[in-house]
C-alpha positions as CSV (number, residue, x, y, z in Angstrom):
1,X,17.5,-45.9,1.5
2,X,16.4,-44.6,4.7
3,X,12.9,-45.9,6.1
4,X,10.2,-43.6,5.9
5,X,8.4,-42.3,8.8
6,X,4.9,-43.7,9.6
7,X,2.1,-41.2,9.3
8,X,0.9,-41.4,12.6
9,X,3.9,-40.6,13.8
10,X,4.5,-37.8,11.0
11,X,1.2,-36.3,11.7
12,X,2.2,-35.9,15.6
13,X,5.5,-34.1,14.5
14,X,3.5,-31.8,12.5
15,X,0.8,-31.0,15.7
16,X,-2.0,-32.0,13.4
17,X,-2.9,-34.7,16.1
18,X,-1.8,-35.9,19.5
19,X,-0.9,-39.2,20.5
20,X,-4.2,-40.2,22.3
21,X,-5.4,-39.6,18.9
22,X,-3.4,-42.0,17.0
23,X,-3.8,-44.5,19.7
24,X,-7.9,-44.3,19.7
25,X,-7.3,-44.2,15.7
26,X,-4.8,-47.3,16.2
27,X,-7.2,-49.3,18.3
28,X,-10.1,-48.6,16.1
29,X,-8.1,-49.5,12.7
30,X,-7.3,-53.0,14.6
31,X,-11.5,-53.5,14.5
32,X,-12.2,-52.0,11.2
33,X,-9.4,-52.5,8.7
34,X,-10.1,-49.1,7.1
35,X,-6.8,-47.3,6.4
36,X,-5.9,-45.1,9.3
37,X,-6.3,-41.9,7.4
38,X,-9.7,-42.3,6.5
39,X,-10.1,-43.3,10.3
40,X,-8.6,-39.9,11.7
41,X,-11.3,-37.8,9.0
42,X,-14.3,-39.7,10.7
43,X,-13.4,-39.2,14.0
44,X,-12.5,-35.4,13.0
45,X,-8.9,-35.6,14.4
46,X,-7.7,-34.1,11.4
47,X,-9.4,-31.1,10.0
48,X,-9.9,-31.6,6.5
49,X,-8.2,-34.1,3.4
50,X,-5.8,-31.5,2.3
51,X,-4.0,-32.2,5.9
52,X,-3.7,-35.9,5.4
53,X,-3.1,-35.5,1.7
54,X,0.3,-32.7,2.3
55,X,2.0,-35.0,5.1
56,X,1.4,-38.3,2.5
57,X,2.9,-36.5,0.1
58,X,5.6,-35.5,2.8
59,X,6.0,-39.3,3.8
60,X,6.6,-40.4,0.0
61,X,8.8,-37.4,-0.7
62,X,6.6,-36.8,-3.9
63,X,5.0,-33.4,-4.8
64,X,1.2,-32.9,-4.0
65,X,-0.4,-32.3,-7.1
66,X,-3.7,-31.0,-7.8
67,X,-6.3,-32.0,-10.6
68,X,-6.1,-28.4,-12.1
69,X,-2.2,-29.0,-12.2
70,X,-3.0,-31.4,-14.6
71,X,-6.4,-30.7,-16.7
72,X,-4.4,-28.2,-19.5
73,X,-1.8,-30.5,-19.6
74,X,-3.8,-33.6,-20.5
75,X,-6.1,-31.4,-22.5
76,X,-3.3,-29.7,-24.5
77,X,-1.9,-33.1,-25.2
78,X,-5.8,-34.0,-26.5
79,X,-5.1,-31.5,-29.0
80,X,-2.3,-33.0,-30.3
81,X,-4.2,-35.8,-31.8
């Protein structure tokens, strides 16, 4: 199983941030602990959730699956009982 690429890294490939911006985002995540996504949406290096959310999903090779996907789904299986 190949090793999955980091999401710094993955982000950069994508052009969604540049590498001064990890690095500030790096250093800072070495003072606050807070995961480096939620880092990058403070410092508004990444526009918006949906950005970090599609190259996570990329990273763990798993669909991205919105609530609404799922809502008739979990309500049609409410029925059932």
């Amino acid at each position: 199983m190949r090793k999955s690429m980091e999401i710094g890294e993955l982000l950069i490939q994508e052009n969604l941030i540049t590498r001064d911006q990890l690095e500030t985002a790096l250093a800072e995540q070495k003072q606050t602990k807070e995961p480096l996504g939620r880092i990058l949406l403070r410092l508004r290096f990444l526009e918006n959730e949906l950005q970090l959310k599609l190259v996570l999903s990329r990273q763990l090779n798993m669909p991205l699956v919105f609530e609404d996907q799922l809502k008739p789904k979990m309500d049609q299986r409410l029925k059932e009982f």
